[in-house]
SEDO-370250 format. One line per 5 residues: their letters; for each residue y, x, z of N, C-alpha, C. Coordinates in pm, whole numbers. Layout:
<nodes>
a) Y,X,Z,Y,X,Z,Y,X,Z; ...
</nodes>
This chain:
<nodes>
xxxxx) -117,83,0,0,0,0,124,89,0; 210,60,-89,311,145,-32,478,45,-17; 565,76,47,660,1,101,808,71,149; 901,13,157,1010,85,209,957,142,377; 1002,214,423,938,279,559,961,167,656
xxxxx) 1070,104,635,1158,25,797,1059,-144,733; 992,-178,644,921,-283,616,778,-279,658; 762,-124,637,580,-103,627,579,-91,789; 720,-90,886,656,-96,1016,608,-244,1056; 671,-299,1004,617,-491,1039,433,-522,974
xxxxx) 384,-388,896,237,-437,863,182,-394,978; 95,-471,980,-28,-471,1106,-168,-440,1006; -211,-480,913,-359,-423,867,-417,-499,955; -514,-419,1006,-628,-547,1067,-623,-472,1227; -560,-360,1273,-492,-347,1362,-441,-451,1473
xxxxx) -574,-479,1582,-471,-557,1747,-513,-715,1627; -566,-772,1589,-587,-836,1509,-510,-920,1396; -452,-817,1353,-358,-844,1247,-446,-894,1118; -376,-1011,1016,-429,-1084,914,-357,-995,770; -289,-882,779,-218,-839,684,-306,-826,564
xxxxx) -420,-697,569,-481,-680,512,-563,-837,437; -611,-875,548,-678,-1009,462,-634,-1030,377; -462,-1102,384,-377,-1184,279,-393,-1083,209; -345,-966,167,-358,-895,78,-488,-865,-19; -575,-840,43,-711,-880,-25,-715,-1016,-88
xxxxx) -670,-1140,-40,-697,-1249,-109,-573,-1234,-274; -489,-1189,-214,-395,-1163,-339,-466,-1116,-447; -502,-990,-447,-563,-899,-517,-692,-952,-585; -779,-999,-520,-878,-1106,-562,-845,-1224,-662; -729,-1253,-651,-668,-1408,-725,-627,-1351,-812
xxxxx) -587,-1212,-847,-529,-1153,-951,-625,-1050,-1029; -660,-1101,-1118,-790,-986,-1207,-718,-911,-1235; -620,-897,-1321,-539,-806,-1418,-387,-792,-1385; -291,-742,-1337,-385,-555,-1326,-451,-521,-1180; -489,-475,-1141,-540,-463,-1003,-432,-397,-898
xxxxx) -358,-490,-891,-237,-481,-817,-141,-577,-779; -103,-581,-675,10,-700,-659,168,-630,-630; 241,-712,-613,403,-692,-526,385,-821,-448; 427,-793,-358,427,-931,-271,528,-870,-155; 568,-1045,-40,722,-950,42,630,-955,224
xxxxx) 714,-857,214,713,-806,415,820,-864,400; 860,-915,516,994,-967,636,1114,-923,516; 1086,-987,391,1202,-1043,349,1224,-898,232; 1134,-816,230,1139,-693,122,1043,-692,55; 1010,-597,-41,854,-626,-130,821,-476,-98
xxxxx) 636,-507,-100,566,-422,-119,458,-433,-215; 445,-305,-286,252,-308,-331,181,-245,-279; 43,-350,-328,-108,-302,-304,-189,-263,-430; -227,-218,-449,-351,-110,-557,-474,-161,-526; -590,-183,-590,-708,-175,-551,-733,-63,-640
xxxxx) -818,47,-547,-852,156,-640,-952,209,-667; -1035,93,-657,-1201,91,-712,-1257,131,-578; -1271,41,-477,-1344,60,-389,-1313,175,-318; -1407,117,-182,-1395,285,-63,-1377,456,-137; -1303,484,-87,-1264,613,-144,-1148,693,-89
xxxxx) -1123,805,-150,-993,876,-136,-891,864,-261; -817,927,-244,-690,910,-297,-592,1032,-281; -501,1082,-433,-417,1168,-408,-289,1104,-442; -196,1162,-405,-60,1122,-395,21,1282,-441; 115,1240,-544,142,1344,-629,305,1312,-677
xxxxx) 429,1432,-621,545,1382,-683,557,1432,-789; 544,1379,-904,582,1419,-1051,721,1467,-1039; 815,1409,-1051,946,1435,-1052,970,1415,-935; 1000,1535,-839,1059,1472,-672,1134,1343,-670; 1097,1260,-616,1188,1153,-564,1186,1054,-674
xxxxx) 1147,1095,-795,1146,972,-943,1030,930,-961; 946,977,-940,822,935,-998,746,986,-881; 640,878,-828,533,934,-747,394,845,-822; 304,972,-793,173,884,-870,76,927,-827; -6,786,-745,-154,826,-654,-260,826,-765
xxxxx) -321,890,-730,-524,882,-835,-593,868,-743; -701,841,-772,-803,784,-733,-925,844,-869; -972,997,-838,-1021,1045,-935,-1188,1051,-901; -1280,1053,-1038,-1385,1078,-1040,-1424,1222,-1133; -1462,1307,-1039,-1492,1414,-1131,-1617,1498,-1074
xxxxx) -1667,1613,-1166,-1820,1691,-1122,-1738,1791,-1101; -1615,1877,-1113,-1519,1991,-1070,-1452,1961,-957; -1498,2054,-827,-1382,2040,-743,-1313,2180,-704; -1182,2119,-801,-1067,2193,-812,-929,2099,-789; -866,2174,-742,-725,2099,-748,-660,2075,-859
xxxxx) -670,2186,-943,-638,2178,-1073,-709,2060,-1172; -800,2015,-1128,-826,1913,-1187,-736,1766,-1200; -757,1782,-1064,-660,1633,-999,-482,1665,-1055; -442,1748,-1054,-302,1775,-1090,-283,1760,-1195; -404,1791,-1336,-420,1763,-1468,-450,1594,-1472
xxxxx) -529,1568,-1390,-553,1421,-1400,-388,1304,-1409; -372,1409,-1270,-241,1310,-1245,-98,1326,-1355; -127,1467,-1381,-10,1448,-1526,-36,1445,-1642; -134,1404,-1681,-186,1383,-1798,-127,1220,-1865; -70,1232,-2015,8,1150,-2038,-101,1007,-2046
xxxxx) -53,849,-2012,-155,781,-1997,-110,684,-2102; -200,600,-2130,-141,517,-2279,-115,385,-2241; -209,309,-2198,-174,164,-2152,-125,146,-2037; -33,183,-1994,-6,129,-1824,48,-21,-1837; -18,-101,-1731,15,-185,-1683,93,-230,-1557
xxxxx) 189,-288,-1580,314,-323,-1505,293,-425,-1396; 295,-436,-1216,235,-459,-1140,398,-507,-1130; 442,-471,-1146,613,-523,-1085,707,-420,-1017; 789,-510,-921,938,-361,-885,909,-379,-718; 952,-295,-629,976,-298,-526,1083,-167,-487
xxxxx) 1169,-241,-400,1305,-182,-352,1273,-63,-226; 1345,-1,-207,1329,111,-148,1434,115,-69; 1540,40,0,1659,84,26,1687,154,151; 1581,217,221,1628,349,330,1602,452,216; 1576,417,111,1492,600,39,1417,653,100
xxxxx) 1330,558,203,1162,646,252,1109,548,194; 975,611,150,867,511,94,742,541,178; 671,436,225,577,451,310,466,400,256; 343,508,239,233,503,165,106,532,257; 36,384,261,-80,380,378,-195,317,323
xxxxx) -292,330,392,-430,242,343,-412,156,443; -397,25,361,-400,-112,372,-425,-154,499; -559,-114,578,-646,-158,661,-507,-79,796; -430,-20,801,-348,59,887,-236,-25,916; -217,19,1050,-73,-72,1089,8,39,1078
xxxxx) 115,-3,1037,223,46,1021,336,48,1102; 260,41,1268,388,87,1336,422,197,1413; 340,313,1344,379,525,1415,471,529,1280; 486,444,1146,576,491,1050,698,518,1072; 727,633,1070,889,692,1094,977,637,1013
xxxxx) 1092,576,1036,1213,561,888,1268,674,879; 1297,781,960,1327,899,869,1241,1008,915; 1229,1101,804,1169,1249,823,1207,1373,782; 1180,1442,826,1220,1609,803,1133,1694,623; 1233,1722,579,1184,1739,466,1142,1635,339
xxxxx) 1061,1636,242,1055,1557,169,915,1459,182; 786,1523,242,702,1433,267,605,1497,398; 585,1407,485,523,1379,606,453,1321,627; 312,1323,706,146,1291,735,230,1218,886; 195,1069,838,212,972,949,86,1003,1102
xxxxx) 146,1055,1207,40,1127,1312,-35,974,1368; -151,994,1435,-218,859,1507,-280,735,1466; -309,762,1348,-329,625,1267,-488,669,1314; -558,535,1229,-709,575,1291,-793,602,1195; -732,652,1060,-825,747,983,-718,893,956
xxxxx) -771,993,980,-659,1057,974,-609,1060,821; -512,1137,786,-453,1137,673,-468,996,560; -414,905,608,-428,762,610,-251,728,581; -164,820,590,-77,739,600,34,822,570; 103,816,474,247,881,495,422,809,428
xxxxx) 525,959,499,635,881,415,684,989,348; 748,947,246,823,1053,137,955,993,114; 1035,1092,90,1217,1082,86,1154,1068,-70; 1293,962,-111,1285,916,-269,1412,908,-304; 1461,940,-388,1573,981,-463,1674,817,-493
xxxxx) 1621,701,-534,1634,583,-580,1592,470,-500; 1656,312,-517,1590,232,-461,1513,122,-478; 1500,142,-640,1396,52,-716,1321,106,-784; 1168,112,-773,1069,158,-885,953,34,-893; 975,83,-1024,831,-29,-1094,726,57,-1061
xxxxx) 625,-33,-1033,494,-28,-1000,364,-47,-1099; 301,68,-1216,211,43,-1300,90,122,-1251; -16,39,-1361,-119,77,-1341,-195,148,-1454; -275,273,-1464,-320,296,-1567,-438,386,-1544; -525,421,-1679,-668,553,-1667,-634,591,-1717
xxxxx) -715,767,-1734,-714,861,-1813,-818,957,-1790; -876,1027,-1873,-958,1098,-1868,-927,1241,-1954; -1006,1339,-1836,-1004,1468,-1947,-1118,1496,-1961; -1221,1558,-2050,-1327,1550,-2025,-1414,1494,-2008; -1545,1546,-1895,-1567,1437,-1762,-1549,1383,-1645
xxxxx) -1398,1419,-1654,-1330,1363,-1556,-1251,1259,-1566; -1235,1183,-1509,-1101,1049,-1505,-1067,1006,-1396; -996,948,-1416,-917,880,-1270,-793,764,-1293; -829,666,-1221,-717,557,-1234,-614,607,-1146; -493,569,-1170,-332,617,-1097,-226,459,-1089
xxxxx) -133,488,-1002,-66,414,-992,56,462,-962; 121,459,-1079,278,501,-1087,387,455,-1026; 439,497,-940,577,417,-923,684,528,-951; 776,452,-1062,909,487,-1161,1043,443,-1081; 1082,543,-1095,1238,485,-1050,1303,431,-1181
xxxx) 1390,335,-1135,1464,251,-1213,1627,245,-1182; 1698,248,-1277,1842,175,-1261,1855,22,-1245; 1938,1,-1127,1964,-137,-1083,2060,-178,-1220; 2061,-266,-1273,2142,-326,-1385,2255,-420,-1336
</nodes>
């Protein structure tokens, strides 16, 4: 999920018995195509990704602060260099999940199932590992340059490797 920082503290996940995650799963479920929603926290929007089941996930700033883009890669090489090729490798069909606003310029990027209230609204430097959550490295925030990016979805493969990603673009407010 990812969210403005001061929004993603109002998610609960399934956290103290929070229904967040659920609704979100039912979203995502009601929606085949693309495997993604925008939907609002306490009056802001966030997205959710489904990224093919239990797994990991990388998180990658293309352009500091303009472009951030998670994968969710399958490969027989483990190299970093793989995943960095994965993640900038040009993609052809992306599909457009929608916009969500950013307006502290932290973006807070967590697995779903996590509450979101150790999320800092501000941090030191450009990106920070949210401490205490209950998977570790489960959770972070990154300083972002802008306060609107669209949210797409797309694959790519090199090789025998591929990996689905989920872009978020900064945009000009019009």
């Amino acid at each position: 999920m990812c969210a403005d920082a001061r929004l993603a503290r109002q998610w609960r996940g399934i956290e103290n018995g929070g229904r967040d995650y659920e609704r979100v799963c039912a979203m995502l479920t009601q929606s085949a195509e693309p495997p993604g929603v925008v939907f609002e926290i306490s009056g802001g929007t966030a997205a959710a990704w489904e990224m093919g089941g239990g797994g990991t996930a990388d998180i990658f700033a293309m352009e500091p602060g303009d472009t951030i883009r998670i994968i969710r890669a399958w490969t027989d090489i483990d190299s970093t260099d793989i995943f960095t090729e994965l993640a900038g490798a040009d993609g052809g069909n992306q599909t457009i999940i929608g916009t969500i606003k950013v307006p502290t310029r932290y973006l807070a990027i967590l697995w779903a199932t996590e509450s979101g209230e150790l999320i800092p609204e501000r941090i030191e430097g450009d990106i920070q590992r949210v401490r205490g959550t209950s998977t570790e490295k489960s959770a972070y925030v990154m300083r972002v340059k802008n306060e609107m990016y669209r949210c797409s979805h797309d694959e790519v493969e090199i090789g025998d490797s591929r990996a689905i990603r989920l872009t978020l673009s900064s945009i000009q407010e019009s």
